[in-house]
Short mmCIF file of the C-alpha atoms (twelve columns), coordinates in Angstrom:
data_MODEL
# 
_entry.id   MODEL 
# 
loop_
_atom_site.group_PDB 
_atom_site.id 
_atom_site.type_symbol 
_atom_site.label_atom_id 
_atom_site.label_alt_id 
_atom_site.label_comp_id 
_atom_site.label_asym_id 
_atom_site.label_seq_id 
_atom_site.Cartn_x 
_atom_site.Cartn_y 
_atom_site.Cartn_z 
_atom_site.pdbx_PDB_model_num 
ATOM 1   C CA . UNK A 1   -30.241 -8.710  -0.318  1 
ATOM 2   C CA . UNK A 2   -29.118 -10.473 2.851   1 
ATOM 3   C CA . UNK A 3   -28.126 -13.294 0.979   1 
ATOM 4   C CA . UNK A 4   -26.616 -12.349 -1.793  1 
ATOM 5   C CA . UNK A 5   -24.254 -10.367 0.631   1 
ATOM 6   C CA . UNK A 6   -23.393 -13.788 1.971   1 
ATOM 7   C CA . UNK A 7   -22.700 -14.834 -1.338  1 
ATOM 8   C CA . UNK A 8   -20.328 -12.688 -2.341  1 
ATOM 9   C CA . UNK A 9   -18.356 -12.927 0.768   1 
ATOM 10  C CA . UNK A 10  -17.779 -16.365 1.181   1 
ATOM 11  C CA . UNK A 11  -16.362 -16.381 -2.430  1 
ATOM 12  C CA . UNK A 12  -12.775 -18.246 -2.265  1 
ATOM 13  C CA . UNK A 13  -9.940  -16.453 -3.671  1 
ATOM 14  C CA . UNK A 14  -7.705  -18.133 -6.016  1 
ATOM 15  C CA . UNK A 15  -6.281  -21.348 -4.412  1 
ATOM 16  C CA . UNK A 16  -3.183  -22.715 -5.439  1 
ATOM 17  C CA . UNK A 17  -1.091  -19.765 -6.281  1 
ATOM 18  C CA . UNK A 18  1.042   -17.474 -5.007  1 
ATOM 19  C CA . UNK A 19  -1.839  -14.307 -4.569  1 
ATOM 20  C CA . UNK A 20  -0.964  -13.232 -1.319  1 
ATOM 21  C CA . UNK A 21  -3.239  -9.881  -1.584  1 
ATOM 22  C CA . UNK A 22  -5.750  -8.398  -4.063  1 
ATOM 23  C CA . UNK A 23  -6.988  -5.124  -3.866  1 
ATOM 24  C CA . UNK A 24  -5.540  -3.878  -0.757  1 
ATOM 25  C CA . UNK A 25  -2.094  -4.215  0.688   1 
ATOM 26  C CA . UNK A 26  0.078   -7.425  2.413   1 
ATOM 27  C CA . UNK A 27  -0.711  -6.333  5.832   1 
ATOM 28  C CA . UNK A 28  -4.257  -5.624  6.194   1 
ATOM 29  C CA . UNK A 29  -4.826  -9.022  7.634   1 
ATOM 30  C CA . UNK A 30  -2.339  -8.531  10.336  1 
ATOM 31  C CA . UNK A 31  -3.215  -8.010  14.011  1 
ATOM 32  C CA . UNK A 32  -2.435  -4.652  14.732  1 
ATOM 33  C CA . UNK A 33  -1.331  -3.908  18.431  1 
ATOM 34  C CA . UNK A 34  -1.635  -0.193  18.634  1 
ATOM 35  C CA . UNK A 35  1.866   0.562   17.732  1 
ATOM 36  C CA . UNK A 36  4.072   2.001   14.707  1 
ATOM 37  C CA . UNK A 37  4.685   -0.986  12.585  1 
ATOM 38  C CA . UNK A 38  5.605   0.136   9.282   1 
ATOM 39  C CA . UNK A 39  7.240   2.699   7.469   1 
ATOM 40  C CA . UNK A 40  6.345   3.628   3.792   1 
ATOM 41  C CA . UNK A 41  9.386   5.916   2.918   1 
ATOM 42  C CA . UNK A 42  8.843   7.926   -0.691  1 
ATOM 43  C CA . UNK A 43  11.846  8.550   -2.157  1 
ATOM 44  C CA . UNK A 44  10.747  11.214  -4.959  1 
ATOM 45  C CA . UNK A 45  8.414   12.866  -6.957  1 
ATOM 46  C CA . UNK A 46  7.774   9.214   -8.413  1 
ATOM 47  C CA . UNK A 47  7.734   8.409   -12.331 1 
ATOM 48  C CA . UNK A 48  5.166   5.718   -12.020 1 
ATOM 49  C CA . UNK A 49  2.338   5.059   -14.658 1 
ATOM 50  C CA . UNK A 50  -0.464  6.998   -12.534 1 
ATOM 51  C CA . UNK A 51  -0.165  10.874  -11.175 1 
ATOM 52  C CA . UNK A 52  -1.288  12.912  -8.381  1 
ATOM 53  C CA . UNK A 53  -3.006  15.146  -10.629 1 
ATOM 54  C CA . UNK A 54  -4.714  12.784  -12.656 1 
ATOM 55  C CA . UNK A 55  -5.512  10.684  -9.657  1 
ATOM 56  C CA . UNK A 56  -4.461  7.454   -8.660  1 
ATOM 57  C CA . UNK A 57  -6.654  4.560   -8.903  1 
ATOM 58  C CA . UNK A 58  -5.037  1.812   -7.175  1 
ATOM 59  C CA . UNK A 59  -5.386  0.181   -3.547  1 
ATOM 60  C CA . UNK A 60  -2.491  -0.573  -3.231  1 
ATOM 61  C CA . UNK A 61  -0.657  2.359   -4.783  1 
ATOM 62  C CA . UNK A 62  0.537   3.360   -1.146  1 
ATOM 63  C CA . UNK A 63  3.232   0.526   -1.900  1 
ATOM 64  C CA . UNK A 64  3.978   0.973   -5.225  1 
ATOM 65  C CA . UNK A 65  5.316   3.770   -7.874  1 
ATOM 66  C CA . UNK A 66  3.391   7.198   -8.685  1 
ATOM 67  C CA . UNK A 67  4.139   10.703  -9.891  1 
ATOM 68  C CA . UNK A 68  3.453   13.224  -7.037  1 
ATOM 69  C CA . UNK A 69  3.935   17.233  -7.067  1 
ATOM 70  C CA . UNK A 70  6.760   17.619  -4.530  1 
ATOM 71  C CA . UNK A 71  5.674   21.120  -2.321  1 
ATOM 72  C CA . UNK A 72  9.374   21.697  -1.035  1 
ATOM 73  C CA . UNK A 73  12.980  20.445  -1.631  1 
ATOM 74  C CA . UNK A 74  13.339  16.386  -1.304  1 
ATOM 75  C CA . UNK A 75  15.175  15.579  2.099   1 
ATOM 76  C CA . UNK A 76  18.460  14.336  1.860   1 
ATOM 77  C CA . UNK A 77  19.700  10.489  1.401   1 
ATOM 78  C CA . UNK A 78  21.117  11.057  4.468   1 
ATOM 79  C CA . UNK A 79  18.116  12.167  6.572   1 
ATOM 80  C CA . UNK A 80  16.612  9.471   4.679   1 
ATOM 81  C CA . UNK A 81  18.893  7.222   6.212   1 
ATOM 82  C CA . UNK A 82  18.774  9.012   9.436   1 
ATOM 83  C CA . UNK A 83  14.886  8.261   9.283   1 
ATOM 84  C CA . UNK A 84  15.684  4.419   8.792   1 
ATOM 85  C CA . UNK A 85  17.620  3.742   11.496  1 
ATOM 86  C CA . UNK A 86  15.052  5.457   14.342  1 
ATOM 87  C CA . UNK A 87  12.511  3.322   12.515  1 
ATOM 88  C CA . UNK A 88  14.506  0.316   13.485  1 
ATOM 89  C CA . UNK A 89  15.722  1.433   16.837  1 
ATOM 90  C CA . UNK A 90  12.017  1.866   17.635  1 
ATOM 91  C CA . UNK A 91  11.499  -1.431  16.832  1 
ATOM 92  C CA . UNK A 92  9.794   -1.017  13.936  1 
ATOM 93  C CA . UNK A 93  9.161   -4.751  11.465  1 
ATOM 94  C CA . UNK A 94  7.979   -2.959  7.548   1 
ATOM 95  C CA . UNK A 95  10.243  -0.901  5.727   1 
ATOM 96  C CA . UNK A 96  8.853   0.121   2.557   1 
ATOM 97  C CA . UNK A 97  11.174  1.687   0.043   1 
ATOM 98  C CA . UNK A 98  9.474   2.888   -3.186  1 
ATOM 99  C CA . UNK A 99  8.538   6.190   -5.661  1 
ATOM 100 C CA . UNK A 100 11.431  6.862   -6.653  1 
ATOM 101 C CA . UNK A 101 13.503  9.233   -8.831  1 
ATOM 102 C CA . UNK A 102 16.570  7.062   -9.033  1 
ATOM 103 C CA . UNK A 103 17.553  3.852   -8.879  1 
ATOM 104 C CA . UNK A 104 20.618  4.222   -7.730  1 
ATOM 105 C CA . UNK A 105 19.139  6.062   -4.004  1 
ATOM 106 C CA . UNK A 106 16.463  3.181   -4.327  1 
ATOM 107 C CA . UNK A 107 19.757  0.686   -4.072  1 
ATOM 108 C CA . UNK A 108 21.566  3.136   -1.571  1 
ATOM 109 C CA . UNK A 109 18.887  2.765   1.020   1 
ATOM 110 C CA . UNK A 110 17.962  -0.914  0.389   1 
ATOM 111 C CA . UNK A 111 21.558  -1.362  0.975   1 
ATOM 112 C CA . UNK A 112 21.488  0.541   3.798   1 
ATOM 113 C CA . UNK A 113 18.181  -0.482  5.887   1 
ATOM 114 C CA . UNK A 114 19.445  -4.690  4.973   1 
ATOM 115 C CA . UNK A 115 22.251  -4.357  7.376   1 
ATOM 116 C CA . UNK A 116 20.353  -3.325  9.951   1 
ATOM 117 C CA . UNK A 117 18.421  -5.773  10.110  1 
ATOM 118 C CA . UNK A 118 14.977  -4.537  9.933   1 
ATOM 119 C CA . UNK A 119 11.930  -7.828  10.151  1 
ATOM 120 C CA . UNK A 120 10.722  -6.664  6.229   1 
ATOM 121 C CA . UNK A 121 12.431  -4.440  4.149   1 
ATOM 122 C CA . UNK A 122 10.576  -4.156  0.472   1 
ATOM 123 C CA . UNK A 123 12.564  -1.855  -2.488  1 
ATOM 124 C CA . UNK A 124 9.665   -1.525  -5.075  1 
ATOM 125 C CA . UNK A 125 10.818  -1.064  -8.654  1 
ATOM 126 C CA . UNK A 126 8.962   -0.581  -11.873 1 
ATOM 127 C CA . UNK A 127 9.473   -3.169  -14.090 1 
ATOM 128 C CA . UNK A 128 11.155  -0.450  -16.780 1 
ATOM 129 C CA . UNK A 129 13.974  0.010   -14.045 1 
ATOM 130 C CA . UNK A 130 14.372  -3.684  -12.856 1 
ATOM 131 C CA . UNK A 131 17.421  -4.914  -14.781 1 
ATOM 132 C CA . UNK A 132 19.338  -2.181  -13.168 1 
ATOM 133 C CA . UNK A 133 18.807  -4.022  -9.772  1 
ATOM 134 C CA . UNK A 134 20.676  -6.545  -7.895  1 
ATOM 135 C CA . UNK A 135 20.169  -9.007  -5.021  1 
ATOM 136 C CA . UNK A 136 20.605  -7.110  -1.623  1 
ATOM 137 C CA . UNK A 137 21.057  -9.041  1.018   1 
ATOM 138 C CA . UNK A 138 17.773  -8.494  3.687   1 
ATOM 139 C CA . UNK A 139 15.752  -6.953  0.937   1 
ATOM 140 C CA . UNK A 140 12.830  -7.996  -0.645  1 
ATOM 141 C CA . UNK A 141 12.440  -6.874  -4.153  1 
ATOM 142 C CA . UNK A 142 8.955   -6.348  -5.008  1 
ATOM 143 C CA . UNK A 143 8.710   -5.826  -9.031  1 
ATOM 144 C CA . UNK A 144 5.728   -3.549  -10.012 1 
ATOM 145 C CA . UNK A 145 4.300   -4.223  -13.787 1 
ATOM 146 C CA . UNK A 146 1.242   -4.709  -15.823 1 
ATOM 147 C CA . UNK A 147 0.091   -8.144  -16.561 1 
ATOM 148 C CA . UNK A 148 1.220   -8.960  -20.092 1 
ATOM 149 C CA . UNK A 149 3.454   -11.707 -20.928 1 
ATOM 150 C CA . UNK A 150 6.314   -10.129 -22.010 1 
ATOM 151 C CA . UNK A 151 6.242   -8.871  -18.621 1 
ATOM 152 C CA . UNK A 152 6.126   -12.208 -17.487 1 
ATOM 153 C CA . UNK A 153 8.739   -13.142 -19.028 1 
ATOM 154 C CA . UNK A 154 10.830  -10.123 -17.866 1 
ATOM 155 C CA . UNK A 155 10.260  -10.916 -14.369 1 
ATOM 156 C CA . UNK A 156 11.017  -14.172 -14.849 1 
ATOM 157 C CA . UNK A 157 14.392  -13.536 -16.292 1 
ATOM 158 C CA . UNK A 158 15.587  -11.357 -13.684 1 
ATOM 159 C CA . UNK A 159 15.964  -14.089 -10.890 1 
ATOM 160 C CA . UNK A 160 16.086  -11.797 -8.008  1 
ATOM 161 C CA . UNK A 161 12.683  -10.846 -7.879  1 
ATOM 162 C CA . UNK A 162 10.516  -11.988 -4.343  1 
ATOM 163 C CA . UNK A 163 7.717   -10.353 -5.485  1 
ATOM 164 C CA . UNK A 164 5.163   -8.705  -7.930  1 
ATOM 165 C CA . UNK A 165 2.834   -5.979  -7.502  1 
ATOM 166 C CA . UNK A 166 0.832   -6.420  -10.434 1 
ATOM 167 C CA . UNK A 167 -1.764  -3.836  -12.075 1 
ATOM 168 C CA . UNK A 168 -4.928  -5.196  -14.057 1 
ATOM 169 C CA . UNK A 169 -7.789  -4.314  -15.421 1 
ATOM 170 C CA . UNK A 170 -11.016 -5.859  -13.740 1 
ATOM 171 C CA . UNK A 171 -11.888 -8.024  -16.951 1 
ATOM 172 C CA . UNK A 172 -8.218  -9.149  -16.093 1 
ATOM 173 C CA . UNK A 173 -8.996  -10.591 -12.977 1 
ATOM 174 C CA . UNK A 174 -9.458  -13.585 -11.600 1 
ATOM 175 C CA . UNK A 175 -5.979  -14.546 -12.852 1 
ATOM 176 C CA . UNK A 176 -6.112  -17.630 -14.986 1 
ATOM 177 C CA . UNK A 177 -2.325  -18.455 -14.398 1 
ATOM 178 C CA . UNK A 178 0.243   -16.923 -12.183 1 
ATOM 179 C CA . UNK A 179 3.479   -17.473 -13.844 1 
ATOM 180 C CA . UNK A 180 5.451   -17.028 -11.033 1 
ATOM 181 C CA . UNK A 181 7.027   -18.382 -7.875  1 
ATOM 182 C CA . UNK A 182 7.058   -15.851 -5.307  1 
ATOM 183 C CA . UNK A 183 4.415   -13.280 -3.736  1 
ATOM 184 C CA . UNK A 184 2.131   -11.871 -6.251  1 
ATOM 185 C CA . UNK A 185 -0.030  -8.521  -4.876  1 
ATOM 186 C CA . UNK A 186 -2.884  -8.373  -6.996  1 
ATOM 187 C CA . UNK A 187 -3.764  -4.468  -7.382  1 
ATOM 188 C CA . UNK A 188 -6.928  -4.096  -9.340  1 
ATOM 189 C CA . UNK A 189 -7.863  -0.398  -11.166 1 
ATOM 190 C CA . UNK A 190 -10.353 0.743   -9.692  1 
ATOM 191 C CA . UNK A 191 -12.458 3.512   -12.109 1 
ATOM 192 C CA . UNK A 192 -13.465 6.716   -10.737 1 
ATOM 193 C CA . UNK A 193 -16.828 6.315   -9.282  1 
ATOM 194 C CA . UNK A 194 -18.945 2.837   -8.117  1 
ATOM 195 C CA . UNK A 195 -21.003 3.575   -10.925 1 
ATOM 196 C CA . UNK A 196 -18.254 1.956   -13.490 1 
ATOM 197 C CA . UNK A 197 -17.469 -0.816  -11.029 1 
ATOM 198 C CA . UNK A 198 -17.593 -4.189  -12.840 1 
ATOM 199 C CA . UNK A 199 -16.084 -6.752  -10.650 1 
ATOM 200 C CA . UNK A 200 -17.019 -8.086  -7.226  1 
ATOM 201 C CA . UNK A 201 -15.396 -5.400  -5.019  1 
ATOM 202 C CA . UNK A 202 -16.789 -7.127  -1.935  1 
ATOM 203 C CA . UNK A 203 -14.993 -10.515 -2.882  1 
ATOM 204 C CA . UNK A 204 -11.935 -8.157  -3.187  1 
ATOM 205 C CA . UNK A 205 -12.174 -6.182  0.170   1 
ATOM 206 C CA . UNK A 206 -12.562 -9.768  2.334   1 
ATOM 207 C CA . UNK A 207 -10.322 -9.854  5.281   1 
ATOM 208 C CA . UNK A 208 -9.452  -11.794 8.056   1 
ATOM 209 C CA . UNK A 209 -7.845  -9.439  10.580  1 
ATOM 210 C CA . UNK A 210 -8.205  -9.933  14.857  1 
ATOM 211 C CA . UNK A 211 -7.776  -6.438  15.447  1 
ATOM 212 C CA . UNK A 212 -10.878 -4.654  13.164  1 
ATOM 213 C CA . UNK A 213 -12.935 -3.490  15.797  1 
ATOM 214 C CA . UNK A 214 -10.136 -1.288  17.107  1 
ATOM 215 C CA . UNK A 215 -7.905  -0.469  13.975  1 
ATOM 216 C CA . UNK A 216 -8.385  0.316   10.774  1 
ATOM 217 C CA . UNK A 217 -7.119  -2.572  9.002   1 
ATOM 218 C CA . UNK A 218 -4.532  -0.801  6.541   1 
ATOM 219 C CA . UNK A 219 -3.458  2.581   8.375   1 
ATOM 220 C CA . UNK A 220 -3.324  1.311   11.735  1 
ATOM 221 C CA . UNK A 221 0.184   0.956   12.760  1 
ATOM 222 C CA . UNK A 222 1.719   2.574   9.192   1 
ATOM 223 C CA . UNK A 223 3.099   5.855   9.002   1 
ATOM 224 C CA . UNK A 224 4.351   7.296   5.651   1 
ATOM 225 C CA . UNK A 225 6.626   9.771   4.761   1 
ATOM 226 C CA . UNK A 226 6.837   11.722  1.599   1 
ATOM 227 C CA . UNK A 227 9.804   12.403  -0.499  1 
ATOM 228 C CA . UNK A 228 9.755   16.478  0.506   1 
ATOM 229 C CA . UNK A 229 9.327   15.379  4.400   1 
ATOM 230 C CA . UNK A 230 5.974   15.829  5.091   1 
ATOM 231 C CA . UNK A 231 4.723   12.780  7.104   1 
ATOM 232 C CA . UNK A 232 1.018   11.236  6.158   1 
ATOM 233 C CA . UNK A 233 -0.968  8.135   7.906   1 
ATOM 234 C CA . UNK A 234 -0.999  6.984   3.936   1 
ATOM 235 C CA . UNK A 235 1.368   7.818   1.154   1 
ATOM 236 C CA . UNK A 236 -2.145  8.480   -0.853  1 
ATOM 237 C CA . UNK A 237 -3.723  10.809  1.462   1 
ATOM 238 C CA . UNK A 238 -1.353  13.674  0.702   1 
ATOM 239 C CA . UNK A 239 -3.529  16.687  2.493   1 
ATOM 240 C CA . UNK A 240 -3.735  14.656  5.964   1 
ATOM 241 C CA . UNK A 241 -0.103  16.173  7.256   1 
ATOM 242 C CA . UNK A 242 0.820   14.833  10.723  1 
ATOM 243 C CA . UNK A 243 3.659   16.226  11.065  1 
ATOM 244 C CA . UNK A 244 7.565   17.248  9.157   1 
ATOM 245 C CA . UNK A 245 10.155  14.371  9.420   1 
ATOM 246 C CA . UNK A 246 12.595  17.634  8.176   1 
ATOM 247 C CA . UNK A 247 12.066  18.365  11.976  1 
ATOM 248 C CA . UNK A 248 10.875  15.516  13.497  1 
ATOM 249 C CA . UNK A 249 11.989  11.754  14.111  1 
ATOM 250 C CA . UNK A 250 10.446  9.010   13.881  1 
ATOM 251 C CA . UNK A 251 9.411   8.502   17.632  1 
ATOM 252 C CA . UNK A 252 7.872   12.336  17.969  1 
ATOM 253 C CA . UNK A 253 5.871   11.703  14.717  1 
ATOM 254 C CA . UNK A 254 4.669   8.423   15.779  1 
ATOM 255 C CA . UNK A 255 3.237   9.789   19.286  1 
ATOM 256 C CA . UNK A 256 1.420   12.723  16.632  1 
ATOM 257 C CA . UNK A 257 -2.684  12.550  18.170  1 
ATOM 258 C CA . UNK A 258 -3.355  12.991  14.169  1 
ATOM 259 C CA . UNK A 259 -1.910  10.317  13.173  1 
ATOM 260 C CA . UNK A 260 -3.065  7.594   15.787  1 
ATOM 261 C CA . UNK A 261 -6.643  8.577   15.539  1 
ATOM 262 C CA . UNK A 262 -6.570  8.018   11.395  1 
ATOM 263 C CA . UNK A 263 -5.204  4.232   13.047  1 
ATOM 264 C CA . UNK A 264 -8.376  4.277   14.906  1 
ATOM 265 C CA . UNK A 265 -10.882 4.912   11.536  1 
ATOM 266 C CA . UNK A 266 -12.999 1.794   11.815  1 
ATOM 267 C CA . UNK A 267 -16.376 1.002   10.287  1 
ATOM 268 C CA . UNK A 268 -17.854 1.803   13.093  1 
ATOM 269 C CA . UNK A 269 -16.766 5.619   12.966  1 
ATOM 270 C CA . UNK A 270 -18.276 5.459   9.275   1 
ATOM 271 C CA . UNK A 271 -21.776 6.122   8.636   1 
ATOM 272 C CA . UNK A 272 -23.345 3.672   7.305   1 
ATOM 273 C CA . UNK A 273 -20.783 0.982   7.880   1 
ATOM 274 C CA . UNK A 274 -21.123 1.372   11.027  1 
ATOM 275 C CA . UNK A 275 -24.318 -0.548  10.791  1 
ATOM 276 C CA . UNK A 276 -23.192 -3.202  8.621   1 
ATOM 277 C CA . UNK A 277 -23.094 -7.281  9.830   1 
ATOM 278 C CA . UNK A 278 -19.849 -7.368  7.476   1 
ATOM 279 C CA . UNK A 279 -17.713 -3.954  8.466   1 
ATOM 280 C CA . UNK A 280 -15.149 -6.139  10.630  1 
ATOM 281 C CA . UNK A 281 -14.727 -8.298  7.461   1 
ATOM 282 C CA . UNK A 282 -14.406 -5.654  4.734   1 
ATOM 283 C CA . UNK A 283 -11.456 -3.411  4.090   1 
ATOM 284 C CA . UNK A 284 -11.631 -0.675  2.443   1 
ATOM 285 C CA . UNK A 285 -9.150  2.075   0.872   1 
ATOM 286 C CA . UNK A 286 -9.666  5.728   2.823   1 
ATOM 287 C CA . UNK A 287 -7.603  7.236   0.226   1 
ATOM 288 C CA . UNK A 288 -9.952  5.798   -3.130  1 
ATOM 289 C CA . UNK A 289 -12.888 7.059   -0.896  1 
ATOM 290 C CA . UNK A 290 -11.478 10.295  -0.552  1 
ATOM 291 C CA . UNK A 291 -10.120 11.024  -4.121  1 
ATOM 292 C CA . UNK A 292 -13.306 9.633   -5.173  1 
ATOM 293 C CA . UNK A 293 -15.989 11.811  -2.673  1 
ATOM 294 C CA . UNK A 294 -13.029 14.405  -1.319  1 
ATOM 295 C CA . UNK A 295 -14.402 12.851  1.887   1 
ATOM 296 C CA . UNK A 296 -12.491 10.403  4.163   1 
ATOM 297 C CA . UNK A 297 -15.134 9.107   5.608   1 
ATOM 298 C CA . UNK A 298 -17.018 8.287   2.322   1 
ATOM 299 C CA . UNK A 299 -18.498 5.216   1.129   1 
ATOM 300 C CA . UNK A 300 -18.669 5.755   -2.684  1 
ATOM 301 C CA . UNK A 301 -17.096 2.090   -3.868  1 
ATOM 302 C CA . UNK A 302 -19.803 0.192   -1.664  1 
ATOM 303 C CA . UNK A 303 -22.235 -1.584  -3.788  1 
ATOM 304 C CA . UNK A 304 -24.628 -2.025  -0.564  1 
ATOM 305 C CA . UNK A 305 -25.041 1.554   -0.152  1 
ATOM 306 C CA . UNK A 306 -27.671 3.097   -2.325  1 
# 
């Protein structure tokens, strides 16, 4: 078994393209350094391909478009705004802008969080929706699609895009060609239980990250913050409230005890990871675990476990 392990984790990904990330989000090879580092700001209730109640397969889904049941009014543009700039006063480097009910707030925002010069700012936009965007100066526009080529060819006409977060199917993946210039985020579909898992989720949870043994290697250093207010340590974990960003800033949530002990989840708080020779190497989603198991802590997508 040992060696098959080995196998499967020294698997290259695909060379030669522009794959920056499959299966889990940009960042999880970043050092994290204990800090806030990234806000994922939801917009609205979402209109995106997958719902809350249906559940959402997707690592990377905390980045990209979804349909959520909002619990309360949607805060204002302008507390939205408000939110923004103590983000950036804080010194915050990730601004993600996505699930959204309009384009035209999606715009607004971008607009908005450019000229302050955030490090990263990221609109996400469906692909349906992406003609009715435009270049914004100190924005990266992220297009999310499935891979088809007329989609391709979309994306490719638009001339704006920096980036694709692209759904597919496992028998989808690897890519055979990547028909596009900029940063492609690979986001594979997972099914509902390990049991109809066929594709090497191992090769897909690989990282490379100097801060593992302290931080778990996605939350750590993101805080999220849901269209009605209610702020999360992931957009996809929508039970785990930290706090109310209808009350709160952004510096009082980020101090929440909550929040910076779901940073701290790492495999060795998870049984059995915790006893694993490859749980500093292997990312993993909380939020598939838990809609998956209902437990955070769960291990149901790992094909070591029996």
């Amino acid at each position: 078994m040992a060696e098959v392990k080995v196998e499967m984790l020294t698997i290259e990904r695909e060379k030669g393209s522009s794959v920056r990330s499959v299966g889990k989000p940009p960042w999880t090879e970043k050092t994290h350094d204990g800090k806030l580092e990234r806000l994922i700001l939801q917009l609205g209730a979402g209109k995106g391909e997958f719902s809350e109640i249906t559940g959402i397969p997707r690592s990377i889904g905390c980045m990209g478009n979804n349909r959520f049941i909002l619990r309360r009014e949607k805060l204002s543009t302008d507390r939205k705004k408000q939110l923004i700039r103590e983000f950036q006063l804080k010194g915050g480097r990730e601004l993600y802008l996505t699930n959204y009910d309009e384009v035209e707030e999606l715009i607004e925002l971008a607009e908005y969080a450019g000229r302050l010069g955030i490090d990263e700012v990221y609109a996400v936009v469906r692909i349906e929706d992406a003609e009715k965007m435009h270049p914004i100066e100190g924005v990266r526009i992220v297009v999310e699609m499935r891979n088809s080529p007329e989609n391709w060819e979309k994306l490719n006409s638009l001339g704006f895009a920096d980036g694709v977060l692209l759904m597919v199917e496992a028998d989808e993946y690897p890519l055979e060609d990547v028909p596009f210039p900029g940063d492609v985020y690979v986001d594979v579909i997972h099914p509902p239980s390990m049991r109809g898992v066929n594709f090497n989720i191992l090769n897909l949870r690989r990282i490379d990250s100097g801060s593992t043994q302290r931080y778990h290697p996605c939350m750590g250093g993101t805080l999220a913050i849901t269209a009605d207010g209610y702020a999360l340590p992931c957009p996809l974990l929508r039970n785990f409230v930290v706090g109310d960003a209808k009350k709160e800033g952004i510096s009082k949530l980020a101090r929440k005890t909550r929040l910076k002990n779901m940073w701290k989840i790492t495999k060795d708080r998870i049984e059995p990871c915790s006893a694993c020779p490859f749980k500093y190497v292997c990312h993993d989603c909380r939020a598939l675990e838990f809609q998956a198991s209902g437990d955070p802590y769960g291990v149901e997508y790992c094909p070591l476990e029996p």
